[in-house]
C-alpha positions in Angstrom: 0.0 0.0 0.0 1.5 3.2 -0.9 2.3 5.7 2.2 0.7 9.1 2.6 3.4 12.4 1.6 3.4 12.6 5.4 4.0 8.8 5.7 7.1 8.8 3.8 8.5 11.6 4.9 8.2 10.4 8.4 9.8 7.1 6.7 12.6 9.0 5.5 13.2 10.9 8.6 13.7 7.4 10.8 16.6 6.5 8.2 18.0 10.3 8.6 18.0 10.4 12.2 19.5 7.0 12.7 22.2 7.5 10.3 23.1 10.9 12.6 22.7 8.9 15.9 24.6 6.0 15.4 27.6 7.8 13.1 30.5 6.2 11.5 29.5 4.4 8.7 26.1 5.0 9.0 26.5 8.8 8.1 27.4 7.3 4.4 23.6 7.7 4.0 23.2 11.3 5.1 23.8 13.1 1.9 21.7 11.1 -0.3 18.5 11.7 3.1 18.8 15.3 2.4 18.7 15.3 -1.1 15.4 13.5 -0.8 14.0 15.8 1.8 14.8 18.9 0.4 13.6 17.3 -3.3 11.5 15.2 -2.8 10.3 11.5 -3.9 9.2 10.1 -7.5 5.4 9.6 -5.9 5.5 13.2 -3.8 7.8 16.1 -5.5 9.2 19.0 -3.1 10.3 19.7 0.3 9.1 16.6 2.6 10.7 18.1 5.8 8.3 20.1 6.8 5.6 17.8 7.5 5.8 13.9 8.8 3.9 11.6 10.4 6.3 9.0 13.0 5.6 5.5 13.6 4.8 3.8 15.6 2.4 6.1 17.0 1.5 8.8 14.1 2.8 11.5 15.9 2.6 14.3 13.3 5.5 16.8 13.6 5.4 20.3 11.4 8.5 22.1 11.6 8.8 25.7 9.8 12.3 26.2 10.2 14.9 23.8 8.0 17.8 25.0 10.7 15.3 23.4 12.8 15.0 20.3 11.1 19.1 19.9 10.6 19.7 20.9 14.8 16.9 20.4 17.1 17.0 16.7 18.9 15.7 13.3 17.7 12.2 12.8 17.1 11.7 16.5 16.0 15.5 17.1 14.1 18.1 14.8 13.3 19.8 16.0 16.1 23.5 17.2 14.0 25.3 18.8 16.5 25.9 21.7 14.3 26.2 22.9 11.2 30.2 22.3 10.7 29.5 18.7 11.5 27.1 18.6 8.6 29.5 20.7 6.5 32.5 18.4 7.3 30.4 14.7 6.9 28.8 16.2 3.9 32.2 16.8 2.2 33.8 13.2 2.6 30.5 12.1 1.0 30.3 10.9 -2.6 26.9 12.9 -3.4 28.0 15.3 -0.5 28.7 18.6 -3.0 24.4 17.5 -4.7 23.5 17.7 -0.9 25.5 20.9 0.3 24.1 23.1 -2.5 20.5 21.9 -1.5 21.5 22.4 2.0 22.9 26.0 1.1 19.9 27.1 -0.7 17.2 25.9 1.7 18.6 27.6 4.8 19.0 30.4 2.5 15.5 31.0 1.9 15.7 31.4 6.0 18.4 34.1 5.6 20.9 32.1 7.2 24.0 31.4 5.5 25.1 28.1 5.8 29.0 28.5 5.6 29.4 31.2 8.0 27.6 29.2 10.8 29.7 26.9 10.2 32.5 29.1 10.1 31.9 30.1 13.6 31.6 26.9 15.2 34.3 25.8 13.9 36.3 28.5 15.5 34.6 28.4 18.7 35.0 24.9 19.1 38.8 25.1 18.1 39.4 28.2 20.7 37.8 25.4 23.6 41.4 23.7 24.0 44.3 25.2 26.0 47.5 24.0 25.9 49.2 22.5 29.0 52.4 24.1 30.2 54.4 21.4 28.2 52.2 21.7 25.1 50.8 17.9 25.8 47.9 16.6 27.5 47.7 15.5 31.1 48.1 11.8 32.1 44.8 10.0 32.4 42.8 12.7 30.4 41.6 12.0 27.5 42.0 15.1 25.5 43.5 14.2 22.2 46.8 15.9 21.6 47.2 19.4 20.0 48.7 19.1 16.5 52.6 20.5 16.1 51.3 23.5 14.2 48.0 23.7 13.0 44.9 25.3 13.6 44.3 23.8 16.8 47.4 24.0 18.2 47.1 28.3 17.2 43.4 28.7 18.7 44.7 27.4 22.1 47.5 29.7 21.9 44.9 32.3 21.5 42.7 31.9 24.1 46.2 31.6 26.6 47.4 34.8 25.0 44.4 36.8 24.4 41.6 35.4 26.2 39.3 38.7 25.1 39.8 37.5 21.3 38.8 33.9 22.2 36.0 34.9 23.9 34.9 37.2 20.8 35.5 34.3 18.7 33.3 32.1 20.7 30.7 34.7 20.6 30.9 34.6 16.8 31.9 38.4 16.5 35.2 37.9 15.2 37.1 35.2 13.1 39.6 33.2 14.2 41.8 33.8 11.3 41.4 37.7 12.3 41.7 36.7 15.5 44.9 35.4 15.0 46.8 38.2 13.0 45.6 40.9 15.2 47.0 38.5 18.2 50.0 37.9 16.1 49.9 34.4 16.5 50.0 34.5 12.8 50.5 36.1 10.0 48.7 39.0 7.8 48.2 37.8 4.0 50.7 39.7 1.8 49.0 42.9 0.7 48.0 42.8 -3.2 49.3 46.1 -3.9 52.9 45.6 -2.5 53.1 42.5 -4.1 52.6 44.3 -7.4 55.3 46.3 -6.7 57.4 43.8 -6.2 56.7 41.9 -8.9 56.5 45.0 -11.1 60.7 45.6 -9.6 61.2 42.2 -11.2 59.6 42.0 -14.4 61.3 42.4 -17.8 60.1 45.2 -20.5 58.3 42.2 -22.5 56.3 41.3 -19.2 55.6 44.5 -18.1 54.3 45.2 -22.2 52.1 42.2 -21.8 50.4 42.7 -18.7 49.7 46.3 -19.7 48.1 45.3 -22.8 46.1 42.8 -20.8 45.0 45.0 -17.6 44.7 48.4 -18.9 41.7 47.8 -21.4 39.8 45.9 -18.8 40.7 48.6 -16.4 39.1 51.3 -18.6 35.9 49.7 -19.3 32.9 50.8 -17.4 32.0 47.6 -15.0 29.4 45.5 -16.5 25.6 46.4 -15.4 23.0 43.7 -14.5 19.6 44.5 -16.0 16.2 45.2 -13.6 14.9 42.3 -15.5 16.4 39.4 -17.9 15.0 37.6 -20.6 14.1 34.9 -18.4 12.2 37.6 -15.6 9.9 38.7 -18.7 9.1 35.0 -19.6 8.2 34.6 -15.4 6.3 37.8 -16.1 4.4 36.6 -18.6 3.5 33.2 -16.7 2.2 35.8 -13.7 -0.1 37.6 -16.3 -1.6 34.4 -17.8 -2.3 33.1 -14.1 -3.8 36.6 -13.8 -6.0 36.0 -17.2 -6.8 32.6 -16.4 -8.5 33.7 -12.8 -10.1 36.3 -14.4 -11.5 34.6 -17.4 -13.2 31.7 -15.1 -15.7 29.9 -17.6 -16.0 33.0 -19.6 -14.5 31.4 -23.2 -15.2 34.3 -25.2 -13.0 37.0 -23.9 -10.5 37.1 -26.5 -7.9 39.6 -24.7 -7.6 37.3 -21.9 -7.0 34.1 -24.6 -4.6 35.9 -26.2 -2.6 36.6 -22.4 -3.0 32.8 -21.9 -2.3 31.9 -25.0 1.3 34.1 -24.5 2.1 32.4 -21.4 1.7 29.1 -22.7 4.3 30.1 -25.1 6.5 32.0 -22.4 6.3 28.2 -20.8 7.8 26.4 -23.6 11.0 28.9 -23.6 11.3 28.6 -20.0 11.3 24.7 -19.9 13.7 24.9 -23.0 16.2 27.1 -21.5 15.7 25.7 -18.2 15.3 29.3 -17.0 12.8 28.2 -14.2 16.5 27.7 -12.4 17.2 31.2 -11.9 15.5 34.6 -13.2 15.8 38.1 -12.7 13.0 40.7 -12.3 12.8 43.9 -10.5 16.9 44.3 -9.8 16.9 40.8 -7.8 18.1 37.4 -8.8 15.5 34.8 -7.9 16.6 30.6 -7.9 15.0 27.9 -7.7 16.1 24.2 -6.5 13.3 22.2 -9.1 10.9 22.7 -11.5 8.1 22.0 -9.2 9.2 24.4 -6.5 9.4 27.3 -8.8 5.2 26.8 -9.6 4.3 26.4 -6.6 6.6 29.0 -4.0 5.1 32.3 -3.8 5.6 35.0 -5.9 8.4 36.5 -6.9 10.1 33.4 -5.6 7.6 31.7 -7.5 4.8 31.4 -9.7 2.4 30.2 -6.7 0.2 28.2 -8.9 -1.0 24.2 -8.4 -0.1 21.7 -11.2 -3.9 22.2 -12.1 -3.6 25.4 -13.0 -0.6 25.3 -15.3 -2.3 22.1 -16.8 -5.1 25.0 -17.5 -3.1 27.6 -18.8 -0.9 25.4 -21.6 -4.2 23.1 -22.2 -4.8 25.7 -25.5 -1.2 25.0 -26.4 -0.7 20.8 -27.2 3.4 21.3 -27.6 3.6 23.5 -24.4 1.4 20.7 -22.7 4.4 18.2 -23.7 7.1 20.1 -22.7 5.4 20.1 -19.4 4.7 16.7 -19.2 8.1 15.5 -20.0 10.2 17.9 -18.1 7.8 16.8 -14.8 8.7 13.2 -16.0 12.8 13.7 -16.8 12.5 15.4 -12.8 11.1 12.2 -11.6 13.9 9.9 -13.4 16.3 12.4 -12.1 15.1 12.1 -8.1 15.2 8.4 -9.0 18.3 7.6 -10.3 19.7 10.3 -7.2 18.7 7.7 -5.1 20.1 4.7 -6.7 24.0 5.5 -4.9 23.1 5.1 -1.9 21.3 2.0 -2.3 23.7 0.3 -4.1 26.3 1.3 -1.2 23.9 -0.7 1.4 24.1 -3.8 -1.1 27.8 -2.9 -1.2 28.3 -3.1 2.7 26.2 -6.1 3.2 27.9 -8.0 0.8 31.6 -6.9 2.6 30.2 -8.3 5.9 
């Protein structure tokens, strides 16, 4: 019997969450989880996350946040213990770079970006260690040892030399790199000009000729303009005004203005499925994305066309080659979610044929 959306997203979730809990090999199935959640299925397109119901006792849990989804504890999140830890297990991951733009571009929507969470914790989990007076660990601790020179080793010196720079790096005010110059722990990247300079001293008439003849003319022309709206922002345009028409025509057929509007977006469609410009568009000075075809009908405007399947099936229905566009790019989405899924499962045959 098939499972409700809710169903299988709660499905989904108990093989997320487990894969977290338990760790090690287990996280090999993380990146291909998130792909799914954020995607969706073949049966049920789009974010699953969201919503779920849990066996065994169809507890229904609605989330609103996808922060909330990645952090908050089992049963509710996956329980990651932050964000750098999903960065870091994402990366060692054979899908992981799929999974870390999805990642990326959901939390975005949120305003939060991804990397420089992670950023943070990463510092203020690396400014955590002190160094002992011999720069080893205590007998019977088990503190692993500092590295000879690394990272590590350079945030413990911090926060024994300047404990008011650790503490703004734990606070997430200030970078560890910064942090680290302005202690002088280490030291400031060479500055671009003087290096120029330098370089300049030590170049021959031929090199200097040639990079002239390379830099100046790009130096004199006037810095390239993005426009309010691209071709692909007039083609979303014109998929707003027939949704407009099509509301406003209701079971009126004879209104032949509004026809012709429908009849425009139906057209706009086909060049927009071609193109694949449903990926990104730009209208009104701001770049819009989207992760999948389906999420860019059915998000709100301007991040979307905030329409049902129904109602583009109504708006091409004049239109038979924009109706088959439609169809097969909704179909090529569905083999793509598909074969996304096929890694990880041939991993798990993989890993019970090794044992």
């Amino acid at each position: 019997m098939l499972r409700t959306r809710e169903e299988e997203a709660g499905f989904l979730y108990e093989e997320g969450a487990k894969a977290v809990s338990a760790g090690g090999d287990e996280l090999r199935t993380l990146a291909s989880h998130l792909i799914l959640m954020i995607r969706g299925t073949r049966d049920y397109q789009g974010p699953l996350w969201p919503l779920r119901v849990l066996p065994p006792d169809n507890r229904e849990v609605r989330l609103t946040s996808f922060r909330d989804y990645l952090r908050k504890p089992v049963r509710v999140g996956l329980g990651a213990p932050s964000l750098h830890f999903l960065r870091q297990t994402l990366r060692a991951l054979p899908n992981g770079d799929e999974a870390l733009d999805l990642v990326r571009r959901e939390l975005a929507k949120e305003d939060v970006n991804f990397d420089a969470v992670a950023d943070r914790e990463r510092d203020a989990a690396l400014v955590k260690r002190k160094p002992s007076a011999t720069g080893r660990p205590k007998d019977g601790t088990k503190i692993v040892p500092l590295s000879k020179g690394g990272a590590d080793r350079q945030a413990a010196q911090l926060a024994a030399r300047r404990p008011d720079l650790a503490d703004r790096v734990r606070a997430g005010t200030l970078r560890l790199s910064a942090a680290l110059i302005e202690a002088g722990i280490r030291k400031p990247p060479p500055d671009p000009l003087q290096a120029l300079h330098k370089a300049w001293g030590k170049a021959s008439a031929e090199q200097r000729a040639s990079f002239l003849s390379t830099v100046a003319p790009a130096a004199a022309a006037p810095a390239p303009t993005e426009p309010e709206t691209d071709e692909a922002g007039e083609c979303y345009e014109a998929l707003m005004a027939g949704l407009r028409a099509l509301h406003a025509r209701g079971d009126d057929d004879e209104d032949e203005e509004l026809d012709e509007v429908i009849c425009n977006a139906a057209f706009a469609l086909i060049e927009v499925l071609e193109d694949e410009t449903w990926r990104q568009w730009r209208r009104e000075g701001r770049t819009y994305t989207a992760i999948g075809l389906v999420s860019f009908v059915v998000r709100r405007p301007p991040r979307g066309l905030g329409a049902t399947m129904g109602e583009i099936e109504a708006l091409i229905k004049s239109v038979p080659e924009a109706t088959a566009r439609w169809r097969k790019a909704l179909a090529d989405q569905a083999e793509a979610l598909k074969a996304a899924r096929q890694p990880a499962r041939k991993g798990q045959r993989a890993t019970q044929s090794v044992r």
